[in-house]
Backbone as a chain_set.jsonl record, in Angstrom:
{"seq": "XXXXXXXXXXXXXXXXXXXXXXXXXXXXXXXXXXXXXXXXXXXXXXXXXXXXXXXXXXXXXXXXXXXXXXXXXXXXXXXXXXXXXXXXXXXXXXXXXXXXXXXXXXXXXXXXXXXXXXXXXXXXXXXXXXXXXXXXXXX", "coords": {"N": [[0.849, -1.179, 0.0], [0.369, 2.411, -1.24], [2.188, 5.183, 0.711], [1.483, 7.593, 0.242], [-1.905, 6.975, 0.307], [-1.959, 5.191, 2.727], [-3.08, 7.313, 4.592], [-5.964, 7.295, 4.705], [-6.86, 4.95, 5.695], [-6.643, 6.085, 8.4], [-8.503, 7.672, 8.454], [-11.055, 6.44, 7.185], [-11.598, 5.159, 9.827], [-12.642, 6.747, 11.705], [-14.495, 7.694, 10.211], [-15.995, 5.229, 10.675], [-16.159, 4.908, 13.211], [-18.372, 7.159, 14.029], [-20.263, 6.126, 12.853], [-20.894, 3.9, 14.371], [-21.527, 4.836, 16.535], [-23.741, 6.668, 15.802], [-25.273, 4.302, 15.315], [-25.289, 3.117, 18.008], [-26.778, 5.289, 19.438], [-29.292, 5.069, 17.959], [-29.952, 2.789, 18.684], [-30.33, 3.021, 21.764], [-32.059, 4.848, 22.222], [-34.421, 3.592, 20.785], [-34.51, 1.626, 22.504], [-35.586, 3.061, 24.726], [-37.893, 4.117, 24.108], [-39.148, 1.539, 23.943], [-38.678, 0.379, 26.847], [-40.272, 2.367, 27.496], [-40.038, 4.772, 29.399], [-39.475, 6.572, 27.386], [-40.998, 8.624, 24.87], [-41.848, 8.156, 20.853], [-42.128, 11.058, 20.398], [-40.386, 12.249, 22.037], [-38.123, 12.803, 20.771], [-37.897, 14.568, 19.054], [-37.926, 17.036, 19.715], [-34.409, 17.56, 20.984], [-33.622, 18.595, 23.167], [-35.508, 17.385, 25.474], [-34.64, 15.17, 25.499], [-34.484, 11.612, 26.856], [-31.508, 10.179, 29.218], [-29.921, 7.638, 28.483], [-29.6, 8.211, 25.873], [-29.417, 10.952, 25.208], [-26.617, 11.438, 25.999], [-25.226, 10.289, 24.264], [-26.236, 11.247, 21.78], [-25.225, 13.709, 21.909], [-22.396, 13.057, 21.983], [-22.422, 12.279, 19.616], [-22.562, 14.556, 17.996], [-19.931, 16.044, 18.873], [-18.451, 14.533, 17.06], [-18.967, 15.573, 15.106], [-17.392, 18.031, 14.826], [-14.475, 18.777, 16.041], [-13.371, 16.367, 14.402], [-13.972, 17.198, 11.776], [-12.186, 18.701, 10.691], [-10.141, 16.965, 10.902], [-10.611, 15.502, 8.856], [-10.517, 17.154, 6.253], [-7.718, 18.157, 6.585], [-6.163, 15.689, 6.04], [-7.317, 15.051, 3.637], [-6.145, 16.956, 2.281], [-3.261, 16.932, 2.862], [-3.089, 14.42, 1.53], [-3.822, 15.701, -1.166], [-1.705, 17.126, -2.051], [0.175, 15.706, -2.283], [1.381, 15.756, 1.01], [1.531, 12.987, 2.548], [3.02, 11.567, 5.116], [5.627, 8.789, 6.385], [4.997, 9.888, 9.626], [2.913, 11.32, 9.47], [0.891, 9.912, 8.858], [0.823, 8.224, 11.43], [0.444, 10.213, 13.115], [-2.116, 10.937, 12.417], [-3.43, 8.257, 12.536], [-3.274, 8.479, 15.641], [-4.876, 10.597, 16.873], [-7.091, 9.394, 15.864], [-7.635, 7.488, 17.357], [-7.217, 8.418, 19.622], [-9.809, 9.747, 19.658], [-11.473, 7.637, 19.292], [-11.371, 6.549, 21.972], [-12.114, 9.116, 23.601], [-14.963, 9.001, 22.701], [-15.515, 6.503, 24.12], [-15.088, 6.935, 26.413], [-17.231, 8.969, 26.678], [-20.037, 7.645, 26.011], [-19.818, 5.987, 27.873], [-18.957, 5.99, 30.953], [-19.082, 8.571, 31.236], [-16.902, 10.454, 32.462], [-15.767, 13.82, 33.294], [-13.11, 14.32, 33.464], [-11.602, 12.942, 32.441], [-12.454, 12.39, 29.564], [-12.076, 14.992, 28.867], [-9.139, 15.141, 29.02], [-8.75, 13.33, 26.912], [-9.859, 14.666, 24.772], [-8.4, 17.255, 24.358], [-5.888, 15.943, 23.927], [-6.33, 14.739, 21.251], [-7.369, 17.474, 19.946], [-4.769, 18.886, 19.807], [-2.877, 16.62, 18.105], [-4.404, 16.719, 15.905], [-3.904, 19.948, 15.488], [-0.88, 19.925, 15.382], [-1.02, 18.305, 12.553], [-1.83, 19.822, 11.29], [0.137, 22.028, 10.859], [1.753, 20.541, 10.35], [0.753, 20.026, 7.602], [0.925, 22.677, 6.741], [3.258, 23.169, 6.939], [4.634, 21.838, 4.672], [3.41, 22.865, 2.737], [4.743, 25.541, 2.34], [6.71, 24.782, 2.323], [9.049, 23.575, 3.275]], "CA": [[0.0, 0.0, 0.0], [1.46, 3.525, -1.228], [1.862, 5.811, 1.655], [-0.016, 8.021, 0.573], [-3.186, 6.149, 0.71], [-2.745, 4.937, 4.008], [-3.564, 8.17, 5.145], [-7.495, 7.236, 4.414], [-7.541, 4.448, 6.657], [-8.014, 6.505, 9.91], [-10.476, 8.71, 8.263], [-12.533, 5.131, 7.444], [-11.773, 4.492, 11.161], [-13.27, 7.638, 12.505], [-15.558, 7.273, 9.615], [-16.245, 3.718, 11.376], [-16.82, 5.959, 14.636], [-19.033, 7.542, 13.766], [-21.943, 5.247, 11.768], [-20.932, 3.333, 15.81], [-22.417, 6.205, 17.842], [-25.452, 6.243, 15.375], [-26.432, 3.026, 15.952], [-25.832, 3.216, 19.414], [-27.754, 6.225, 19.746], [-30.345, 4.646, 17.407], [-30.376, 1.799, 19.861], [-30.602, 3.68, 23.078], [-33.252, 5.669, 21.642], [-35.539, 2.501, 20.59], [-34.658, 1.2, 23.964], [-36.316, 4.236, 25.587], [-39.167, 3.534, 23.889], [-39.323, 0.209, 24.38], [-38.865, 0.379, 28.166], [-41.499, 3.005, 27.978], [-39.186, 6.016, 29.557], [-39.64, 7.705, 26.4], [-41.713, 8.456, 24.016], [-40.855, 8.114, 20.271], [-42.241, 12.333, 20.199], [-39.498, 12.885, 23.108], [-36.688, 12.346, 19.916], [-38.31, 15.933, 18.043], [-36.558, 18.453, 20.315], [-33.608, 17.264, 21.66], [-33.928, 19.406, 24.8], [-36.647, 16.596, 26.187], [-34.369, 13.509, 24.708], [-33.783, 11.391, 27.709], [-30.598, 9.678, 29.38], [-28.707, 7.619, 28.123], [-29.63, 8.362, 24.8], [-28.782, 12.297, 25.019], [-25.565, 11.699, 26.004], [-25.06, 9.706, 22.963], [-26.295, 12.507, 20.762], [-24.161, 15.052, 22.556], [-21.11, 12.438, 21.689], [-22.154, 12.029, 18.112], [-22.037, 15.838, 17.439], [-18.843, 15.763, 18.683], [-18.025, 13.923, 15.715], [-18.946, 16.848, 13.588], [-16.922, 19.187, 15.687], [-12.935, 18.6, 15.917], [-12.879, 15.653, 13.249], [-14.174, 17.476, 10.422], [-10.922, 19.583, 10.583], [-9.473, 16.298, 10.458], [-11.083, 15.07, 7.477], [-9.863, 18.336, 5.384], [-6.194, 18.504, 6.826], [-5.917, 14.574, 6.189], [-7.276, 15.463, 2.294], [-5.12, 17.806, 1.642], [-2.29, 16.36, 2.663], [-3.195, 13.609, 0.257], [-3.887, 16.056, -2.277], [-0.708, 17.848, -1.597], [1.415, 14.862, -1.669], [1.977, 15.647, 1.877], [1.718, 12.415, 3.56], [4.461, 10.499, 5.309], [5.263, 7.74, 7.809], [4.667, 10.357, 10.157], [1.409, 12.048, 9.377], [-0.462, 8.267, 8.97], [0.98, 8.051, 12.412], [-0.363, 11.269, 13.931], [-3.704, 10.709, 11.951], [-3.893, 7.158, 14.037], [-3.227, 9.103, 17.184], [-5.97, 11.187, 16.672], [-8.03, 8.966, 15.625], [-7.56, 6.685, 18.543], [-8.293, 9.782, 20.768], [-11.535, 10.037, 19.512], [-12.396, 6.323, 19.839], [-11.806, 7.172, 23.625], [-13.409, 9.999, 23.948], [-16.529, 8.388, 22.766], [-15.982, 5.38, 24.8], [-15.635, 7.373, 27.773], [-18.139, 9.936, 26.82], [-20.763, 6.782, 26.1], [-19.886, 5.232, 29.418], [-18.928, 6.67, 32.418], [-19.097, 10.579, 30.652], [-15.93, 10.996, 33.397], [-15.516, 14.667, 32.437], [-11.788, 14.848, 33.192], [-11.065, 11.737, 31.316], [-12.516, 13.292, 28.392], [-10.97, 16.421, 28.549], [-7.187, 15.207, 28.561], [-8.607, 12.938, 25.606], [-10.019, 15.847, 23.735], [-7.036, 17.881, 24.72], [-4.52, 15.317, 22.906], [-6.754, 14.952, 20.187], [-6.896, 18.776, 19.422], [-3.253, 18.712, 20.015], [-2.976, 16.348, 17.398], [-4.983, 17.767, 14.74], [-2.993, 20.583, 15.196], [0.037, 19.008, 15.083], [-1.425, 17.714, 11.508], [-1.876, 21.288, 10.348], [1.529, 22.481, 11.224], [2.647, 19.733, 9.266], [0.306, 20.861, 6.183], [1.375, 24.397, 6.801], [5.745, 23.372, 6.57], [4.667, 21.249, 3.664], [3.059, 23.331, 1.768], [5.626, 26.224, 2.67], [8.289, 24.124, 1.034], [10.399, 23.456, 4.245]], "C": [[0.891, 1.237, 0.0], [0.968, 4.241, 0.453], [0.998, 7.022, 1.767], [-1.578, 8.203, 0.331], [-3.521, 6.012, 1.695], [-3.228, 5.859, 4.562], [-5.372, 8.212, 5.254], [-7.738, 5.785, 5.523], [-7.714, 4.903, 8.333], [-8.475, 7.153, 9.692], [-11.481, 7.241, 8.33], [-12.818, 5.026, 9.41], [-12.682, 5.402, 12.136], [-14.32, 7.945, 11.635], [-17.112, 6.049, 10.561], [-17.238, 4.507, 12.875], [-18.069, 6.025, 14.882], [-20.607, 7.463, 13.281], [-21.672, 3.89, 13.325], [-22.001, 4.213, 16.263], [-23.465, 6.479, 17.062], [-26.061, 5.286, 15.365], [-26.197, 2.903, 17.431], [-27.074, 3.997, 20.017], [-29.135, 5.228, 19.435], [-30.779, 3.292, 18.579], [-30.951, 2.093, 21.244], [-32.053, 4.401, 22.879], [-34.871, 4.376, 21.245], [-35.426, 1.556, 21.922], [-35.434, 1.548, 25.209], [-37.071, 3.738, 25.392], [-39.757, 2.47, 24.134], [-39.488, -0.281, 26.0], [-39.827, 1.011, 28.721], [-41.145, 4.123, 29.192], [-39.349, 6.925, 28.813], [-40.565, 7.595, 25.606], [-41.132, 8.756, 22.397], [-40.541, 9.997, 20.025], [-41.516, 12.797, 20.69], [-37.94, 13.256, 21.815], [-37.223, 14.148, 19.314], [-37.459, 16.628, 18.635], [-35.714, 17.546, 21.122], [-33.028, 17.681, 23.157], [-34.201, 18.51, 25.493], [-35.652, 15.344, 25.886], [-34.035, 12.953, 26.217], [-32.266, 10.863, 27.439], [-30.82, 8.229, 29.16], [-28.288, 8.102, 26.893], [-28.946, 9.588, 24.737], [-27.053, 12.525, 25.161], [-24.95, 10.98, 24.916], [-24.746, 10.628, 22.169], [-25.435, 13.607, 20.876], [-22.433, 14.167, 22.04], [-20.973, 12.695, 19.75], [-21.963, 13.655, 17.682], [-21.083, 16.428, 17.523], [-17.917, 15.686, 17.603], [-18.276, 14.894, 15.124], [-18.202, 18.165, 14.072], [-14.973, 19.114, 15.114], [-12.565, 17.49, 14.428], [-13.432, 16.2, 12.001], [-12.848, 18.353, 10.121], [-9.425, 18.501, 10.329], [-9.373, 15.665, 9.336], [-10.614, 15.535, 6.484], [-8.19, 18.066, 5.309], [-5.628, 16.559, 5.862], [-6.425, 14.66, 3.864], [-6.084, 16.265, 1.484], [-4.146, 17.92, 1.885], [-2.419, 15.113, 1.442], [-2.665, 14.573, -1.013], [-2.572, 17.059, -2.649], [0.764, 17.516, -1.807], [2.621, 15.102, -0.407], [2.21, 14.13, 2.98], [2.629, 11.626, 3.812], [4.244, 9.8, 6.294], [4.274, 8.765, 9.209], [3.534, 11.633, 10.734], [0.568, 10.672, 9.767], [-0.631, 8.49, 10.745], [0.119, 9.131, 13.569], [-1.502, 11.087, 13.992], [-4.097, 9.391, 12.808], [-4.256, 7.795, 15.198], [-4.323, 9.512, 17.142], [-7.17, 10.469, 16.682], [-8.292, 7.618, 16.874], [-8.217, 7.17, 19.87], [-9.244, 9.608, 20.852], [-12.395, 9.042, 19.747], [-12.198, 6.177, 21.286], [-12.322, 7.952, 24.452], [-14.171, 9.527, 23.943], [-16.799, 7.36, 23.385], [-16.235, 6.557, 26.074], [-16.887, 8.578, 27.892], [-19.763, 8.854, 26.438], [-20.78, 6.152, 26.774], [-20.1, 5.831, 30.351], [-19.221, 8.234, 32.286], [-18.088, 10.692, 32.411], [-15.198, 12.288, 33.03], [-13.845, 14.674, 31.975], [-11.341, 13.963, 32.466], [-11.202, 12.519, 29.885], [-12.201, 14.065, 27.987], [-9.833, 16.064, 28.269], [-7.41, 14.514, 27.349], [-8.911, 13.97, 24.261], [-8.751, 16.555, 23.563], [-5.818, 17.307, 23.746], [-5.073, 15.275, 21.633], [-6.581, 16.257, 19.733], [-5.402, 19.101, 19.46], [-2.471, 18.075, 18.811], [-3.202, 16.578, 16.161], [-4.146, 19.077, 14.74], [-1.54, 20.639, 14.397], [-0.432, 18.462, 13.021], [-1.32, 18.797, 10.432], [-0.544, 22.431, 10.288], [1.923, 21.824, 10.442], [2.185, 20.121, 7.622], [1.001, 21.998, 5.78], [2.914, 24.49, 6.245], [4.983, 23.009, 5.275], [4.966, 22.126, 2.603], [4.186, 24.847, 1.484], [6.668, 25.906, 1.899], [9.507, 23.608, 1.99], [10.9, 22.232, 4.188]], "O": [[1.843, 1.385, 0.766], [-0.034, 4.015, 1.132], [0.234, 7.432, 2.641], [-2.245, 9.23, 0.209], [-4.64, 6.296, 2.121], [-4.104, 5.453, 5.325], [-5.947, 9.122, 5.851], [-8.822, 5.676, 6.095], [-8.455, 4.434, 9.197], [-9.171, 7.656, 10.574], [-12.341, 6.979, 9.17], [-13.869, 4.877, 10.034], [-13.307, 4.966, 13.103], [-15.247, 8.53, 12.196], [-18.312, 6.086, 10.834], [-18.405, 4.555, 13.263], [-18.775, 5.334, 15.615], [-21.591, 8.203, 13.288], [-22.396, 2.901, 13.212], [-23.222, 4.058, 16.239], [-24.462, 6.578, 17.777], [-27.29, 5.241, 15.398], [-27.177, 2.505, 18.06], [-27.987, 3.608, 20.744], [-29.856, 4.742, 20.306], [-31.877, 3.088, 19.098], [-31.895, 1.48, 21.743], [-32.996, 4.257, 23.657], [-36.06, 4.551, 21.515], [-36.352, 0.806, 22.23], [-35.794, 0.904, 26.195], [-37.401, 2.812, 26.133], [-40.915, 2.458, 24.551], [-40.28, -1.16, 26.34], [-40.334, 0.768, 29.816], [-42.075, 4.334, 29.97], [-39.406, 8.081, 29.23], [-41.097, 6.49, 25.499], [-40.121, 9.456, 22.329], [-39.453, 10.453, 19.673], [-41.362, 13.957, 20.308], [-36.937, 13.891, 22.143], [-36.221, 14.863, 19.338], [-36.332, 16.861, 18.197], [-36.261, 16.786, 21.92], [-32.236, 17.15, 23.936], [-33.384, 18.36, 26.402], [-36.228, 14.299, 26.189], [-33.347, 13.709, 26.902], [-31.696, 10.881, 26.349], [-31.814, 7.661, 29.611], [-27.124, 8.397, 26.622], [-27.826, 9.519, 24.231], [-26.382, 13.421, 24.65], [-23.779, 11.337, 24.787], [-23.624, 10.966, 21.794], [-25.021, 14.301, 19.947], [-21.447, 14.863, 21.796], [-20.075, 13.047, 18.985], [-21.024, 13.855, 16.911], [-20.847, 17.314, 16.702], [-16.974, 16.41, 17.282], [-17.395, 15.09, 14.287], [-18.523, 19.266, 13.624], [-14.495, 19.382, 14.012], [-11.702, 17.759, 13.593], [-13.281, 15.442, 11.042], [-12.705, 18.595, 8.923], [-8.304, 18.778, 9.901], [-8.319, 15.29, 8.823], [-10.199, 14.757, 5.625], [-7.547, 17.833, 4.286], [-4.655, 16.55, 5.108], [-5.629, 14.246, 3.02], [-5.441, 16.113, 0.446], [-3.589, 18.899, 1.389], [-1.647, 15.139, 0.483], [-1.629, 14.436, -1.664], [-2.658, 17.733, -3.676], [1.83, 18.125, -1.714], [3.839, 14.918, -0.418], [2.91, 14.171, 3.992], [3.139, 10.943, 2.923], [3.258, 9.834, 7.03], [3.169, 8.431, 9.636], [3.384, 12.375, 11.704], [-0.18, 10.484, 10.726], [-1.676, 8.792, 11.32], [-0.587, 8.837, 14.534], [-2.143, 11.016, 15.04], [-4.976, 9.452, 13.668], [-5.369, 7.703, 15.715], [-5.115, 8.62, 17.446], [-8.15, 10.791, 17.353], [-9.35, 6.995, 16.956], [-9.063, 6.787, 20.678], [-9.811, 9.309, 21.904], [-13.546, 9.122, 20.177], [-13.098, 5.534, 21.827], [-12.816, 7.781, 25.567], [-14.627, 9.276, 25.059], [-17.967, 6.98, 23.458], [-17.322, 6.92, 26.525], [-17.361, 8.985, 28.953], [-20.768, 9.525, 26.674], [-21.73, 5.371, 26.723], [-21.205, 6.24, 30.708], [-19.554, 8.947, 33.233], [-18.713, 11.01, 33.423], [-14.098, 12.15, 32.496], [-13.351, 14.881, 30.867], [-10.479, 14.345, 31.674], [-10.304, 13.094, 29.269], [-11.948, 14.162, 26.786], [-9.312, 16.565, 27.273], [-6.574, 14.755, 26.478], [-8.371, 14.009, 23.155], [-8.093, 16.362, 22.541], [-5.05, 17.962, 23.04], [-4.369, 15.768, 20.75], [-5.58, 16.383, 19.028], [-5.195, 20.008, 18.654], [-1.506, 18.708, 18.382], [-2.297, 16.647, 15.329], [-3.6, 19.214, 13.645], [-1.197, 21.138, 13.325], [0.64, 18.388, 12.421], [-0.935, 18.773, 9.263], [-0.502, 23.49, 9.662], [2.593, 22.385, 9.575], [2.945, 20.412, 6.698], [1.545, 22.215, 4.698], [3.525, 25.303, 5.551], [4.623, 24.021, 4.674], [5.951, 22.285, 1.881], [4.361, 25.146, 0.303], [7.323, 26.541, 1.072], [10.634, 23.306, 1.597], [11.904, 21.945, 4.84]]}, "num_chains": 1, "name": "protein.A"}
């Protein structure tokens, strides 16, 4: 596999993430109902959504938050012919982050856990765009 290709398998992976925490949600959510906690009208405003489900939803938008900045940077290094051993590598990191965040923000929601994982993740992604930034610079 050229290298830079692999750079697309931790987008699939946080791709992967992502279509996770919608069927969880989607599960939690027909669980409500099913237990008769919720109703399916409680899903319209998300204000009313109960627990566990809401904290789901609050995870999955997440996902449209910090990793769409990864999605871009991780393109355009492709398209850039920036990527190297050590982008794939970052882009893992990152993307590893995020599958801990969402565990711990779909489990225990332990805020500070989550924070130092967000924290390295944005750290990361950074890190990603710094590297775009020399690239493209010419350094």
């Amino acid at each position: 596999m050229p290298i830079s290709t692999a750079i697309f398998w931790p987008v699939i992976a946080q791709v992967a993430l992502i279509h996770a925490i919608y069927f969880l949600m989607l599960r939690r959510r027909y669980g409500a109902v099913r237990a008769g906690t919720a109703k399916a009208s409680d899903f319209w405003i998300p204000a009313i959504e109960p627990e566990p489900s809401a904290t789901v939803a609050r995870s999955l938008i997440n996902q449209f938050e910090l990793p769409v900045l990864f999605f871009l940077v991780c393109t355009l290094l492709y398209v850039t012919a920036g990527v190297s051993h050590a982008v794939v590598a970052i882009a893992w990191l990152f993307v590893l982050s995020r599958f801990a965040h969402a565990y711990i923000h779909v489990t225990s929601n332990r805020l500070r856990v989550r924070q130092r994982l967000f924290v390295a993740g944005f750290v990361l992604n950074f890190v990603l765009w710094v590297l775009f930034a020399v690239h493209i610079a010419g350094f």
